[in-house]
N, C-alpha and C positions, 0 to 999 in steps of 0.2 A: 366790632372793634377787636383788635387784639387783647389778647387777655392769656396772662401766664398764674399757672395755679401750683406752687412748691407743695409738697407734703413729705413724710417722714422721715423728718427732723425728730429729735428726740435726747432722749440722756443716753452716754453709751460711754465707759467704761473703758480707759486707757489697755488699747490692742484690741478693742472690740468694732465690729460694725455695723455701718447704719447705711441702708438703700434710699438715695431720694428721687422725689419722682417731680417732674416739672408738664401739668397736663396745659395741652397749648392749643386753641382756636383764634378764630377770625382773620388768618392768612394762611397760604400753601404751603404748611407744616414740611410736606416732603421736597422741599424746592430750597429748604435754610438751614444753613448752619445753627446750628443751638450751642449754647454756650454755659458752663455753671462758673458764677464766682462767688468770693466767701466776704464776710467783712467781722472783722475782728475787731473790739472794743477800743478804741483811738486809734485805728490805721487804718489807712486805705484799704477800697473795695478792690481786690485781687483777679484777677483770672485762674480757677482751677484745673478749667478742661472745655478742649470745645470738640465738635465731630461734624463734619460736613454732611450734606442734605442726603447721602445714599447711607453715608457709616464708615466709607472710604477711606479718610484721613480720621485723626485723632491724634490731637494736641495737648499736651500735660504741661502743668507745671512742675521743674525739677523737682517739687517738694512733696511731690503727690504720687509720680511716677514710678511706678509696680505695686503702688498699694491701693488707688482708685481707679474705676474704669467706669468710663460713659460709654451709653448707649441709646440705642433709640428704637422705638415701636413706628414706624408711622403708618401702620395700618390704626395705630392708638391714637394719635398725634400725641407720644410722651416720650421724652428724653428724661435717662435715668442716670446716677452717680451713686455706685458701687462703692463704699468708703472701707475698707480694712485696716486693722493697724492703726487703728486710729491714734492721735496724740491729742493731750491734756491742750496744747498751742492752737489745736483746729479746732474750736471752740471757736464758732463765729456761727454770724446770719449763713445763709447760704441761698443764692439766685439764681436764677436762670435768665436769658437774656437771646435776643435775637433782636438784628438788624435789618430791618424791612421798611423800604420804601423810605428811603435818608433817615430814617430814623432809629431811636433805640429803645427797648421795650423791655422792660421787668416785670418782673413777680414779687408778689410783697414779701418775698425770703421765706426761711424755714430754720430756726434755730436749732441748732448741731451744740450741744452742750457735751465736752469729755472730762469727765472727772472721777474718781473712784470713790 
């Protein structure tokens, strides 16, 4: 079955950064778009950033845009999110996400804590 695995989340320090890695089986990894979003303490789950199946395209949110970047391994099957500059606000879960077969699929998140 599908199955999405977040990791390095962690505490990081206002203008500091954090790498996180989303490791992904049980569908055609190199065939889907992957997707990270964030969810912040009483607000909706977000879209931070997605990247189509080769690396091709890459889609930011305005609030993200020059300071994080996605990428992707899929000789690994892992889609990554490059966070720089962090702010005290991005302080959320953080997800990965793919749409395979009418469906939608998570990861149980990776908490992103910015604080000094």
């Amino acid at each position: 079955q599908v199955q999405l695995m977040e990791s390095g989340g962690g505490l990081a320090q206002p203008g500091g950064s954090l790498r996180l890695s989303c490791a992904a089986s049980g569908f055609p990894f190199s065939m889907y778009t992957m997707s990270w979003y964030r969810q912040a303490p009483g607000k909706e789950r977000e879209l931070v950033a997605a990247i189509t199946s080769t690396g091709g395209i890459r889609n930011y949110a305005i609030s993200v845009k020059g300071r994080f970047t996605i990428s992707r391994d899929n000789a690994k099957n892992t889609v990554y999110l490059q966070m720089n500059s962090l702010k005290p606000e991005e302080t959320a879960v953080y997800y990965c996400k793919v749409d395979y077969e009418t469906r939608s699929y998570w990861g149980q998140g990776t908490q992103v804590t910015v604080s000094s």
